[in-house]
C-alpha positions in Angstrom: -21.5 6.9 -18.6 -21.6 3.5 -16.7 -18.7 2.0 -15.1 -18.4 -1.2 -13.0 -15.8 -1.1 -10.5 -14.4 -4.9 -9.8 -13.0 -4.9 -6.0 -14.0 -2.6 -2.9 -10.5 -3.2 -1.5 -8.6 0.1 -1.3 -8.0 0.7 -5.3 -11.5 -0.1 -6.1 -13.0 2.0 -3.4 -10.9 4.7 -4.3 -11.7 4.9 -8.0 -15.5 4.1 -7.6 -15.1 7.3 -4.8 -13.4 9.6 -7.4 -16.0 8.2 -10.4 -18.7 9.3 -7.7 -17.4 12.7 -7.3 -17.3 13.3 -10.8 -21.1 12.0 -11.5 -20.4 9.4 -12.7 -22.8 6.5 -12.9 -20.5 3.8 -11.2 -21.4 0.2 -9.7 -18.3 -1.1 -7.3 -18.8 -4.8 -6.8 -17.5 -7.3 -4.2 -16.8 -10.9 -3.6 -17.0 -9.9 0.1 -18.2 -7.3 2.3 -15.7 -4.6 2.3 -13.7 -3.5 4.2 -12.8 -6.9 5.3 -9.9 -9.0 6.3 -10.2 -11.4 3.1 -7.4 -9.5 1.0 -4.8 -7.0 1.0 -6.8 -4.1 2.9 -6.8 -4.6 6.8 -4.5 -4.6 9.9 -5.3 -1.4 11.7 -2.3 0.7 9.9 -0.5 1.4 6.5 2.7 3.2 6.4 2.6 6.5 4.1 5.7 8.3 3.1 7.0 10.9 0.5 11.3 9.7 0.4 10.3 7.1 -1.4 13.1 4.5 -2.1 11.3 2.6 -4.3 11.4 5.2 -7.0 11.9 8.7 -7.3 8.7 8.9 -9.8 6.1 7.7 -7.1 7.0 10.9 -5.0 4.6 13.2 -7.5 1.6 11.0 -6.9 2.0 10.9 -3.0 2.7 14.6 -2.8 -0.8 15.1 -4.5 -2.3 12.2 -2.5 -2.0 13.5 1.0 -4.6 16.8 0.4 -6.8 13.5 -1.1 -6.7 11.9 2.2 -7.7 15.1 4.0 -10.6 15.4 1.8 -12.0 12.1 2.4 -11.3 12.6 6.2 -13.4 16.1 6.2 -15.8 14.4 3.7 -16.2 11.8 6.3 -15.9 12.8 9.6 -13.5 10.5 10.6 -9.6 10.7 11.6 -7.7 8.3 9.4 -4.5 9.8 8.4 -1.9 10.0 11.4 1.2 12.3 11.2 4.2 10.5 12.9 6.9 10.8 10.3 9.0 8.1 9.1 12.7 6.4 9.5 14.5 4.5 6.5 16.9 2.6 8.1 20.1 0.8 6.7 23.8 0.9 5.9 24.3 3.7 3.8 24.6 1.9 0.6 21.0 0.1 1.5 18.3 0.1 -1.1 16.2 2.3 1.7 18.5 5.1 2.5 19.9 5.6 -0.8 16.8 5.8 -2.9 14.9 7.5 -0.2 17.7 10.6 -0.7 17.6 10.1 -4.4 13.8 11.1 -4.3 14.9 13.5 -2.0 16.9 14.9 -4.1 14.5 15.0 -7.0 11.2 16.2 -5.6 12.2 18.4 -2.4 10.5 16.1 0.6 11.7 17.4 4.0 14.0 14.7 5.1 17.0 14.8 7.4 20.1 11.9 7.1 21.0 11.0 10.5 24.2 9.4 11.2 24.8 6.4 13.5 25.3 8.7 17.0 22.4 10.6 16.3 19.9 7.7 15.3 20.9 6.0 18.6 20.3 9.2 20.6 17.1 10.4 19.1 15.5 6.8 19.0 15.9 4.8 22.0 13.5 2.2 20.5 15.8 1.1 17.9 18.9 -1.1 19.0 21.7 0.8 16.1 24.3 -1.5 14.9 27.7 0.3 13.6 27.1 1.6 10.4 23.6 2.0 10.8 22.3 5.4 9.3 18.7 6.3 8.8 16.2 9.1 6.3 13.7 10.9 8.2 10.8 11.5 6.2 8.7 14.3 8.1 6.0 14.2 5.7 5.1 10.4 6.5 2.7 9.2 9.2 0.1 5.9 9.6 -3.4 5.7 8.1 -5.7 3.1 9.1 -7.1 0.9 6.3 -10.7 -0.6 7.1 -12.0 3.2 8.5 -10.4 4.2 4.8 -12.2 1.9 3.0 -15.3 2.3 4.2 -14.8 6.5 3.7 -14.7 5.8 0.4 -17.1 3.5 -0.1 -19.5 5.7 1.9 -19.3 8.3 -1.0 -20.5 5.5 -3.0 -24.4 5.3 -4.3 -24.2 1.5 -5.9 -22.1 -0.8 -3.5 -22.8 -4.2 -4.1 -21.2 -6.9 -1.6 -20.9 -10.7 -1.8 -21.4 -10.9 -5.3 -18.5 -12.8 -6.9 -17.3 -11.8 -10.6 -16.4 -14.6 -12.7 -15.3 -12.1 -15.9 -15.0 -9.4 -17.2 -17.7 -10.3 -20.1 -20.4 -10.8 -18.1 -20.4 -7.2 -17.3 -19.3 -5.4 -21.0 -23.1 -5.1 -22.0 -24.3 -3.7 -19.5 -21.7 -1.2 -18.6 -19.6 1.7 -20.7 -16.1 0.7 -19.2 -14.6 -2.0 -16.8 -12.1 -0.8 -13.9 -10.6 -4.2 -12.4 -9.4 -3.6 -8.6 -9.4 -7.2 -7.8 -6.0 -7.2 -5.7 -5.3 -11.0 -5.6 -8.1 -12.1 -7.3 -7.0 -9.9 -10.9 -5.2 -13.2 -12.0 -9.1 -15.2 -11.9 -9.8 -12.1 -14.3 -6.6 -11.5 -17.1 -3.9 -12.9 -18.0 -2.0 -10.5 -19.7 -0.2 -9.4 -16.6 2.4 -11.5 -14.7 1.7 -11.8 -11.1 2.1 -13.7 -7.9 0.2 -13.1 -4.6 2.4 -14.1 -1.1 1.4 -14.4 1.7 1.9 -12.1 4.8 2.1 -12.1 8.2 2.1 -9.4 10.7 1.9 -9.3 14.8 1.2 -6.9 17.4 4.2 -7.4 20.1 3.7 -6.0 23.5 5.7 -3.1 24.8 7.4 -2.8 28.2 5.7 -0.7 30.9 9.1 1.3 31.2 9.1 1.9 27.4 7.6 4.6 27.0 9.5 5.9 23.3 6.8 4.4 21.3 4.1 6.5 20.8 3.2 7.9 17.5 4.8 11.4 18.7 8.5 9.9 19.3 8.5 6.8 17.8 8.1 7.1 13.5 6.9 4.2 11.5 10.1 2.7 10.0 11.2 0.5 7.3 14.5 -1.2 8.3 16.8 -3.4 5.7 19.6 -4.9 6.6 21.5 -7.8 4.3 20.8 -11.0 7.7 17.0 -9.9 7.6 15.9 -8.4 4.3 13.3 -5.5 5.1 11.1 -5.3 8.0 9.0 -2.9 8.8 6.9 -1.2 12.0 4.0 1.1 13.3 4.4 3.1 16.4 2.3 2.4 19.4 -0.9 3.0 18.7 -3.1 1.7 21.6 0.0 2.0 24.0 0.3 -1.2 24.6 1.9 -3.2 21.5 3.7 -1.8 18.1 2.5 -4.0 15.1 5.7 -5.7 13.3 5.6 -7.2 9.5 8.1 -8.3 7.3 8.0 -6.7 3.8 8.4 -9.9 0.9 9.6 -13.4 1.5 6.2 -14.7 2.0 4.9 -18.0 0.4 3.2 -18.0 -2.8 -0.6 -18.9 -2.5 -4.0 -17.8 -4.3 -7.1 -16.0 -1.9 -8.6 -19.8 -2.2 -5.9 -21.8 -0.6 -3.8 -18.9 1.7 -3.0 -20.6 5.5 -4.8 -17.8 7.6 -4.0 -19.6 10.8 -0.9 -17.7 11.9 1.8 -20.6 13.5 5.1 -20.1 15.4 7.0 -21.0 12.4 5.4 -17.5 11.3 6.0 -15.6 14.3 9.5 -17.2 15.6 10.8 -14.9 11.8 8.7 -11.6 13.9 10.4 -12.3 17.6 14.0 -12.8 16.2 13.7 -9.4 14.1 12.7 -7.6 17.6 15.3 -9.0 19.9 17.6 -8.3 17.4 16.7 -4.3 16.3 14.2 -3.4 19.0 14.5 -1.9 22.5 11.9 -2.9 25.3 9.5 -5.3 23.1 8.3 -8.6 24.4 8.3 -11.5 22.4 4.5 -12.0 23.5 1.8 -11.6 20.5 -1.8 -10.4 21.3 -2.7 -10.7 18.0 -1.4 -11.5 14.3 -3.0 -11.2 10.6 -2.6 -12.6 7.3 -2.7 -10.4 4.3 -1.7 -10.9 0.3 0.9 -9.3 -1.6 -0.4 -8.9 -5.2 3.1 -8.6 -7.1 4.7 -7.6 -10.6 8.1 -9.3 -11.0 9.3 -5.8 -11.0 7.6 -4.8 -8.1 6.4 -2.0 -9.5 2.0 -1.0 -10.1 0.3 -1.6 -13.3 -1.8 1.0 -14.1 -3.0 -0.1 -17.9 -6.0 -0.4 -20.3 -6.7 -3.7 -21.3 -4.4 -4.5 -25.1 -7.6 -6.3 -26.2 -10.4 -3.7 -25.0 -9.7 0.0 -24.3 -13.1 -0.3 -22.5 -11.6 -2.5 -19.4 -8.7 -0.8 -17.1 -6.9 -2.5 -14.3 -4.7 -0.8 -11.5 -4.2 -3.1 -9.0 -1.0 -5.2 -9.0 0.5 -2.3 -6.2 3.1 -5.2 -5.0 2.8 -4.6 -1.3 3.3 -1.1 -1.2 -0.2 0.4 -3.2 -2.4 1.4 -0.1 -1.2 4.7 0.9 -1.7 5.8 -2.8 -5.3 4.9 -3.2 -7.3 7.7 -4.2 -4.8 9.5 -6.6 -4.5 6.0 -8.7 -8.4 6.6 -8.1 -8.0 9.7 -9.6 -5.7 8.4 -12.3 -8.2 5.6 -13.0 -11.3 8.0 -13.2 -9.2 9.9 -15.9 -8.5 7.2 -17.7 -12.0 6.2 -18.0 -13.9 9.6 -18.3 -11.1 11.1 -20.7 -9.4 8.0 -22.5 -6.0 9.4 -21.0 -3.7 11.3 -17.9 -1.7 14.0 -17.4 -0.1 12.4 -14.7 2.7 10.1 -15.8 2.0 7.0 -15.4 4.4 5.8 -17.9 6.2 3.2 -15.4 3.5 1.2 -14.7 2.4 0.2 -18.2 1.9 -3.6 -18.7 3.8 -3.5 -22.3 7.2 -3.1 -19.8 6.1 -7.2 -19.3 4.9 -7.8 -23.1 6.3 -6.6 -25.9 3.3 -7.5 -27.9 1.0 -5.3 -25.3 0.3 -2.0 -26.8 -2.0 0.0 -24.0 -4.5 2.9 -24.8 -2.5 6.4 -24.7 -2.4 7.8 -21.4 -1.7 11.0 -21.9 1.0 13.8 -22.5 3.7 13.2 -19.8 6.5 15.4 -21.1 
């Protein structure tokens, strides 16, 4: 079998890694040179956690992803998956600490509620406001995106960069199947899926000298929602000297052609306010910021589909902001579809028919 692999961003690397492994003849193409800063895979550091609050039914797929990740980093020889454990942070009816218990609750991660005392004596980095409670997720930690990428893409035999694909047509003849990866590109390529791209900023703030709570041993990565901010998030210290702060959504709607990659105060001012206001002993001084896309389903949630006119031609990479840590099981899942014509993980929440009733995907497998 042939397969062409649209996208060496972190779903395409992953599945054209997994097709790899299998022996599978696979051909991963890109507009760029990956891993580059062009698209959604870059910044130094992804979040990965197991109390997921965005859905209970996600927690399968990361509990089998993190034995991936330490695969790749053994296969590769390089450290890219950090342990430092992770805070959900909000009132106790917040979107983050209530589904992060519900997947709890469902799926067993090892996650402790702390009240508002305890949050504000464990965590001196974190300025508590009454009523704030937070989930610790111990299985959670910080991997870092470009050495991922190009793991993956080092298992790879057929890479080929800076070639730019115009459709998926051009490539049916001379390939078995189709796997599109194209992040913010994949509305150039279908149609059949609604999405949006937004734009994102992120900054690296400097820490004080004094402030020594931030390291990736006392200081988790954190998402924080509160109802004056919406959800920000943050990455423990890794260099010692800053902590890298985004905001999750509420970016402006662009395309990879037209996004503003110079990074203004009017972009940054949003990034100060949120750490005077929930952060302990970080300077509003920037050394450095980056612009990223959000490739998003109105829902939010992944697509993970064949194609309703071809069952040839699969595309997994509408993630919505939240996709990276989860690379190389939706690898997985996308090498299965391919090779096998279905899954036995479910997958059923990420169908594209959930957007058009008319859509009627390739069957994916027994998932009762």
């Amino acid at each position: 079998m042939r397969v062409a692999v649209i996208g060496g961003g972190a779903m395409g690397a992953a599945t054209s890694w997994r097709l790899a492994k299998r022996g599978v003849d696979v051909v991963c193409f890109d507009r760029h040179s990956p891993p580059h800063a062009y698209g959604s895979t870059h910044g130094e550091s992804r979040i990965i956690r197991t109390a997921y609050f965005e859905g209970d039914w996600y927690v399968p797929l990361l509990q089998e992803v993190f034995p991936l990740w330490r695969e790749l980093e053994a296969t590769s020889g390089s450290q890219l998956l950090t342990m430092t454990g992770a805070l959900m942070i909000g009132e106790a009816t917040s979107d983050v600490v209530v589904g992060a218990q519900a997947s709890a609750r469902e799926h067993g991660p090892d996650v402790e509620l702390l009240d508002t005392n305890a949050l504000r004596r464990r965590y001196h980095g974190h300025v508590v406001h009454d009523g704030d409670v937070a989930v610790l997720d111990r299985q959670a930690g910080v991997l870092n995106p470009e050495a991922a990428v190009g793991a993956m893409l080092a298992q790879v035999p057929q890479v080929v960069r800076e070639k730019q694909m115009k459709s998926i047509a051009e490539l049916r003849s001379s390939f078995d199947a189709v796997v599109v990866a194209a992040g913010p590109w994949t509305p150039e390529l279908i149609d059949w899926i609604p999405l949006s791209v937004e734009r994102q900023v992120h900054g690296w703030f400097t820490v004080a000298r004094d402030a020594d709570w931030f390291g990736p041993d006392r200081f988790p990565a954190f998402v924080r929602q509160s109802g004056e901010s919406g959800f920000m998030y943050g990455i423990p210290s890794l260099d010692g000297k800053t902590v890298k702060i985004g905001r999750h959504h509420d970016g402006e709607t662009t395309t990879p052609h037209t996004i503003r990659r110079r990074v203004d105060d009017s972009d940054i001012d949003p990034l100060r306010l949120l750490t005077s206001t929930y952060l302990r002993g970080v300077s509003g001084h920037v050394t450095r910021t980056l612009t990223c896309m959000y490739t998003n389903t109105p829902d939010g949630h992944f697509v993970i589909d064949f194609s309703p006119d071809d069952s040839r031609v699969v595309v997994i990479s509408a993630c919505s902001g939240h996709g990276f840590k989860f690379a190389p099981v939706v690898g997985e899942i996308a090498a299965d579809l391919v090779c096998d014509g279905g899954t036995k993980r479910d997958i059923s929440h990420f169908s594209a028919s959930r957007f058009a009733p008319s859509h009627v995907p390739g069957d994916h497998g027994d998932h009762d």
